[in-house]
N, C-alpha and C positions, 0 to 999 in steps of 0.2 A: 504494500500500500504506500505511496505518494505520500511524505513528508513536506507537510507546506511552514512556509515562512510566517513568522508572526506577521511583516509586511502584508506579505499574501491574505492571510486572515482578516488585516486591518481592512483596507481595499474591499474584499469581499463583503464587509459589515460596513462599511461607505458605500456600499452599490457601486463603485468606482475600478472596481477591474472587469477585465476584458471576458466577453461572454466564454470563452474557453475555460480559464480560471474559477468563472463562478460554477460552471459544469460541473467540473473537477471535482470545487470542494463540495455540491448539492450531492454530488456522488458518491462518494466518499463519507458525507455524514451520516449518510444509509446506515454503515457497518460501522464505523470507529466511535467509541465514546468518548476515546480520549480527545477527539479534534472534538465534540461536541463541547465537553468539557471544556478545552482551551479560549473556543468562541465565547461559549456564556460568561466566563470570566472575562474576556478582554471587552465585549458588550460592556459587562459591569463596570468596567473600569471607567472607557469611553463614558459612560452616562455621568458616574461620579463624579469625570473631570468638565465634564459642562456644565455640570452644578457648580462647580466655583467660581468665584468671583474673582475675577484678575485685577490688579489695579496695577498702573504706570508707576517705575520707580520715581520718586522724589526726585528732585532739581541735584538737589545734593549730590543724590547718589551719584546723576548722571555728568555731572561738575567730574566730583568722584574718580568713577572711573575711566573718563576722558584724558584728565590730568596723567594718570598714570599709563596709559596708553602713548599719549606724546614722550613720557620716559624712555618708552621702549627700540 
Protein backbone atom coordinates (compact mmCIF):
# COMPACT_ATOMS: atom_id res chain seq x y z
CA UNK A 1 0.00 0.00 0.00
CA UNK A 2 1.18 3.66 -1.07
CA UNK A 3 2.73 5.72 1.77
CA UNK A 4 1.40 9.38 1.28
CA UNK A 5 3.12 12.58 2.45
CA UNK A 6 1.61 14.52 5.30
CA UNK A 7 1.97 17.33 2.39
CA UNK A 8 -0.06 14.90 0.37
CA UNK A 9 -2.79 14.56 3.04
CA UNK A 10 -2.76 18.30 3.68
CA UNK A 11 -3.70 19.02 -0.01
CA UNK A 12 -6.11 16.38 -0.02
CA UNK A 13 -8.02 17.89 3.16
CA UNK A 14 -7.76 21.44 1.12
CA UNK A 15 -9.44 19.98 -1.92
CA UNK A 16 -6.23 21.31 -3.47
CA UNK A 17 -4.42 18.25 -5.08
CA UNK A 18 -4.79 16.88 -8.37
CA UNK A 19 -7.67 14.55 -9.12
CA UNK A 20 -5.16 11.59 -9.32
CA UNK A 21 -3.84 12.20 -5.65
CA UNK A 22 -7.34 12.47 -4.34
CA UNK A 23 -8.15 8.89 -6.08
CA UNK A 24 -5.30 7.55 -4.59
CA UNK A 25 -5.98 8.59 -1.10
CA UNK A 26 -10.25 7.88 -1.43
CA UNK A 27 -8.75 4.49 -2.21
CA UNK A 28 -6.72 3.78 -0.08
CA UNK A 29 -8.82 4.98 2.80
CA UNK A 30 -11.20 1.94 1.97
CA UNK A 31 -8.58 -0.46 3.77
CA UNK A 32 -5.96 1.55 5.82
CA UNK A 33 -6.85 2.84 9.20
CA UNK A 34 -3.84 4.07 9.88
CA UNK A 35 -4.19 6.84 6.86
CA UNK A 36 -7.66 7.36 8.24
CA UNK A 37 -6.39 7.81 11.54
CA UNK A 38 -3.53 10.39 10.28
CA UNK A 39 -6.23 12.50 8.33
CA UNK A 40 -8.64 12.87 11.23
CA UNK A 41 -5.83 14.15 13.39
CA UNK A 42 -4.21 16.53 10.83
CA UNK A 43 -8.40 17.67 10.09
CA UNK A 44 -8.07 18.30 13.88
CA UNK A 45 -5.30 20.15 13.85
CA UNK A 46 -6.15 22.33 10.71
CA UNK A 47 -9.48 23.30 12.48
CA UNK A 48 -7.61 24.14 15.88
CA UNK A 49 -5.34 26.21 14.06
CA UNK A 50 -8.10 28.44 12.42
CA UNK A 51 -9.48 28.82 15.64
CA UNK A 52 -6.61 31.10 16.72
CA UNK A 53 -6.28 34.32 16.71
CA UNK A 54 -3.12 35.79 15.17
CA UNK A 55 -2.01 39.02 15.96
CA UNK A 56 0.90 41.37 14.18
CA UNK A 57 4.19 41.45 16.12
CA UNK A 58 4.48 44.82 17.81
CA UNK A 59 6.48 47.89 16.22
CA UNK A 60 9.18 46.93 18.77
CA UNK A 61 9.57 43.73 17.96
CA UNK A 62 9.66 44.50 14.29
CA UNK A 63 12.26 47.68 15.05
CA UNK A 64 13.73 44.59 16.87
CA UNK A 65 14.48 42.26 14.63
CA UNK A 66 15.28 44.52 11.77
CA UNK A 67 18.14 46.03 13.78
CA UNK A 68 19.64 42.81 14.14
CA UNK A 69 19.30 41.72 10.72
CA UNK A 70 21.27 44.91 9.36
CA UNK A 71 24.16 43.35 11.81
CA UNK A 72 24.39 40.56 9.88
Amino acid sequence: MKKFKEEDLILYLYKDGSPRLRAAIEEALELDFELKDRLRVLSRTIRQLNKLKLTSPSKQSIKAILKHAERK
